[in-house]
C-alpha positions in Angstrom: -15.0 172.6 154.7 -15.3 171.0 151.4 -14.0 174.6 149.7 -11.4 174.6 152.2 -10.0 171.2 151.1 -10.1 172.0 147.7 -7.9 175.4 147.9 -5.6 173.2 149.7 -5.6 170.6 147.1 -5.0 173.0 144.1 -2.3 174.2 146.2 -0.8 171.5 146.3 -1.1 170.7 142.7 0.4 174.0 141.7 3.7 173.2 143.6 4.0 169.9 141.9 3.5 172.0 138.6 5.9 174.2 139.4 8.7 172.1 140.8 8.5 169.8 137.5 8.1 173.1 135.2 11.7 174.8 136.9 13.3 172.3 138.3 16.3 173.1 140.8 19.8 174.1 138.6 22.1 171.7 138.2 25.3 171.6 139.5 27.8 172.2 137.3 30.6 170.8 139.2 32.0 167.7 138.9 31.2 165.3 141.7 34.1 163.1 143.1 34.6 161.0 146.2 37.0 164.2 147.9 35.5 167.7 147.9 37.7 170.5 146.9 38.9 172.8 149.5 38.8 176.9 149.6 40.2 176.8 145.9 37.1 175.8 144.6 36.9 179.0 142.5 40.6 180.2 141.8 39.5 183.1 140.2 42.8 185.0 138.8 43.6 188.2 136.7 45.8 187.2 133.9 48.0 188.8 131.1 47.2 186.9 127.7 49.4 189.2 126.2 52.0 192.0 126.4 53.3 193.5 123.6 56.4 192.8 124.9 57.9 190.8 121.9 56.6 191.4 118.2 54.1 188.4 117.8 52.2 188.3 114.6 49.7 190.4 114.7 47.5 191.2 111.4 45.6 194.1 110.2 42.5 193.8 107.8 40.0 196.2 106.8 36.4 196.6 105.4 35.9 197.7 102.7 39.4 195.5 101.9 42.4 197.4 100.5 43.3 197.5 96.6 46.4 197.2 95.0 46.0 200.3 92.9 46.2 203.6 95.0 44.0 205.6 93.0 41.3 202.8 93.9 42.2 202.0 97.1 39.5 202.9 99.8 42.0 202.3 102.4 45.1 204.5 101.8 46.7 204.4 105.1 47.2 201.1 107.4 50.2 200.2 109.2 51.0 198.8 112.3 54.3 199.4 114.8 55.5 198.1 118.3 56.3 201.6 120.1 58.2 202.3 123.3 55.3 203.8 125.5 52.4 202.5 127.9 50.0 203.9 130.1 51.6 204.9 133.5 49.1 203.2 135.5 49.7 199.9 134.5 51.2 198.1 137.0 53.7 195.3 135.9 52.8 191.5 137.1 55.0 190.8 140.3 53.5 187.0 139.7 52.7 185.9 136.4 51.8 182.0 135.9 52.1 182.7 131.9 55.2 184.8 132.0 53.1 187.8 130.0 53.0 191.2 131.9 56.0 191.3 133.7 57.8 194.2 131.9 55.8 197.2 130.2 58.1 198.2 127.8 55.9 198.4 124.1 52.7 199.0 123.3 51.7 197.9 119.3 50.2 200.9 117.5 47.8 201.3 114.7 47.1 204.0 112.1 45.0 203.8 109.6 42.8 206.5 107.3 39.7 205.2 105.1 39.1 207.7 102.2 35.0 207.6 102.6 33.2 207.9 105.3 30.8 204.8 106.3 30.3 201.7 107.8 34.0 201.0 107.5 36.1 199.1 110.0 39.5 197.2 110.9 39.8 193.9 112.3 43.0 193.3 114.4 44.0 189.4 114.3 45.9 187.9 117.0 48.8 185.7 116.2 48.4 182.0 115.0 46.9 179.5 117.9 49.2 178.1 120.4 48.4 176.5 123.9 48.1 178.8 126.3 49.7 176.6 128.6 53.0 175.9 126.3 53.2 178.1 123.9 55.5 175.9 121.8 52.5 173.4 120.9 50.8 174.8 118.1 47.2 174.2 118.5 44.8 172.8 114.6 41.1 173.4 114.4 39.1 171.7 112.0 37.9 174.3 108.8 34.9 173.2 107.3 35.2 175.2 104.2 39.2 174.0 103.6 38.4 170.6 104.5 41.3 170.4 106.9 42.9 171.2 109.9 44.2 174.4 110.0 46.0 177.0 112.3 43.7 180.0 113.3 44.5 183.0 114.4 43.5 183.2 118.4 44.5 183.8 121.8 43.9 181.1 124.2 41.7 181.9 127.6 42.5 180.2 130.5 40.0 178.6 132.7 36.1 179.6 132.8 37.1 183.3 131.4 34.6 185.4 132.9 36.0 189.3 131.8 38.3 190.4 128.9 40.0 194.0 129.1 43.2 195.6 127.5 44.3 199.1 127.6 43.8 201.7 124.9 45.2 204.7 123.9 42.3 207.1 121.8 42.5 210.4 120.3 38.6 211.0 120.4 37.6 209.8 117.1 34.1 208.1 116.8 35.3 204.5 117.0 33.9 201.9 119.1 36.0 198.5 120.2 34.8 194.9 120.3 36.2 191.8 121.2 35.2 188.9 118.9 35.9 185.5 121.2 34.8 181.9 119.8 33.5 179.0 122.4 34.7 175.1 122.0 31.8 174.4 119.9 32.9 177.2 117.0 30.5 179.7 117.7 31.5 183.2 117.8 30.9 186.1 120.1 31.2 189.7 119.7 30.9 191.7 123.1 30.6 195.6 122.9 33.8 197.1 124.8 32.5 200.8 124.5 33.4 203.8 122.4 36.6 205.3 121.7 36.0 208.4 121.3 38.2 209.7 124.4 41.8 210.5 124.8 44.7 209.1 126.5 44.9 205.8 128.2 42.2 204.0 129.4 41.4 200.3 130.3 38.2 199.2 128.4 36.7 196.0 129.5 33.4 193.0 128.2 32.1 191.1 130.4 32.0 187.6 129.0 27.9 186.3 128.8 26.8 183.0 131.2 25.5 181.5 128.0 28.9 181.1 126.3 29.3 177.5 127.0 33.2 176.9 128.5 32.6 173.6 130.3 31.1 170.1 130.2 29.6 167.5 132.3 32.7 165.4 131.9 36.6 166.1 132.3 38.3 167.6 131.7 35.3 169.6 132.1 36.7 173.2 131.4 37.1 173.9 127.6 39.2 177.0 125.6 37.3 179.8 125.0 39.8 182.4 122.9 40.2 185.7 121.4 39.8 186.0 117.1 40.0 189.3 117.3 39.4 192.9 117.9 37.2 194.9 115.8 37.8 199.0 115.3 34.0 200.2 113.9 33.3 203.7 112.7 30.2 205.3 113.9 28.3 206.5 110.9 29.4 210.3 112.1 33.0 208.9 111.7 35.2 211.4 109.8 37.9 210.2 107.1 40.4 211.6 109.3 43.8 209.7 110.0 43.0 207.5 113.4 46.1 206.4 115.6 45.0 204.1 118.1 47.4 202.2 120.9 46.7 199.1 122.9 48.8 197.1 126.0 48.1 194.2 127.8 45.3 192.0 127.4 44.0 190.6 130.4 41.1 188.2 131.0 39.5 187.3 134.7 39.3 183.4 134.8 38.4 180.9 137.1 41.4 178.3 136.3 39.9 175.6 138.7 39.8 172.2 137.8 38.4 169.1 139.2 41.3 166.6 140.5 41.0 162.8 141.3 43.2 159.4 140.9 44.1 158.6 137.6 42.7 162.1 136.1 45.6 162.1 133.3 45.2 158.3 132.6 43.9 159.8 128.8 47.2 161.3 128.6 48.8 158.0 127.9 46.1 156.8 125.4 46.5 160.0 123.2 50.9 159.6 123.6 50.4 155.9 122.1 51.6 154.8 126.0 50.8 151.4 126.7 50.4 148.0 125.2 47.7 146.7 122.5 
């Protein structure tokens, strides 16, 4: 009887262990007085970007280029908008950002490194606007500068939870990454696969759970965005010229957001509304 009671008491005991040791996950919702309805998660595939009008997009390499040829370990780079596209890309009958409604250009690299090696090229989106209105230019704080500055960067909407964009490869031994930084500055770079195929293909990453996008507080959802995509030779990469082709960036988001009276109150504050 006694042993019987005290199985049952260490029983117990290990529960309240347990319970204290993992405790239930927190929701990471914001609570209000009204529940949302069926839109809790709006989750929505979006075009970030076309290719439809010639943004400023940058090309940089490593090893970096040098201003005299017979030096230069990078003799060919350029960059062109084409005419072209993959015929199974399907234009956006709805588009909330405008981006993806015609498929008209495609932006093409070449490029030709004279050694072989660890060498790679770093595509750079345009400067930082807001995703919402592109005509707000958007300042981030550089440590190194000691000022606000402009970065290069595509703004994702909502709680991004997949990044892809269509590439054209000629089977060289290239692999793709995306390179995306979270609100706090950190960067990410997610693997998007090799390139060593030909034609058109959409190549995808799948954004981790433990890039932060949100907080406990609203507006709770925070920008995650795009720095850049990064070409990498494979140590069996050749010196051979490489023509790559890429269309429409498109990220799978959750855009919902928490809404209760007075949410834009803040609005006001940071207009200089009101009286002192």
């Amino acid at each position: 009887m006694k042993y019987t009671r005290f199985i049952a008491l260490c029983v117990v005991i290990a529960s309240v262990v347990f319970v204290g040791v993992f405790p239930e996950k927190a929701q990471s919702r914001i609570v209000t007085n009204v529940q949302p309805d069926i839109s809790a998660e709006q989750y929505n595939a979006l075009v970030v970007e076309d290719f439809e009008t010639q943004s400023d997009w940058v090309l940089e390499t490593v090893p970096k280029k040098h201003q005299d040829p017979k030096k230069d370990p990078v003799p060919v780079l350029e960059m062109k908008y084409v005419d072209g596209g993959p015929a199974d890309l399907i234009p956006e009958k709805w588009s909330p950002l405008n981006k993806g409604l015609e498929k008209k250009k495609c932006l093409g690299i070449h490029f030709k490194f004279k050694y072989p090696g660890f060498n790679s090229v770093h595509i750079l989106p345009p400067l930082e606007v807001r995703w919402d209105d592109p005509t707000q230019k958007v300042l981030t704080y550089d440590s190194r500068a000691g000022q606000e500055v402009q970065e290069r960067a595509i703004q994702l909407p909502g709680r991004a939870k997949a990044i892809s964009v269509w590439v054209h490869g000629r089977g060289n031994n290239y692999d793709l990454e995306v390179w995306i930084k979270d609100y706090k500055g950190d960067v990410h770079i997610l693997k998007m696969g090799s390139l060593n195929f030909v034609g058109w293909r959409p190549m995808k990453a799948y954004i981790p759970e433990n890039v932060p996008q949100e907080t406990n507080s609203y507006p709770q959802t925070r920008v995650t965005k795009i720095v850049r995509f990064v070409v990498r030779a494979k140590p069996e990469a050749g010196n051979e010229d490489v023509y790559l082709f890429f269309d429409q960036i498109k990220v799978l988001t959750d855009t919902f957001e928490v809404n209760f009276d007075g949410q834009n109150l803040h609005q006001l504050m940071e207009k200089g509304g009101g009286t002192k």
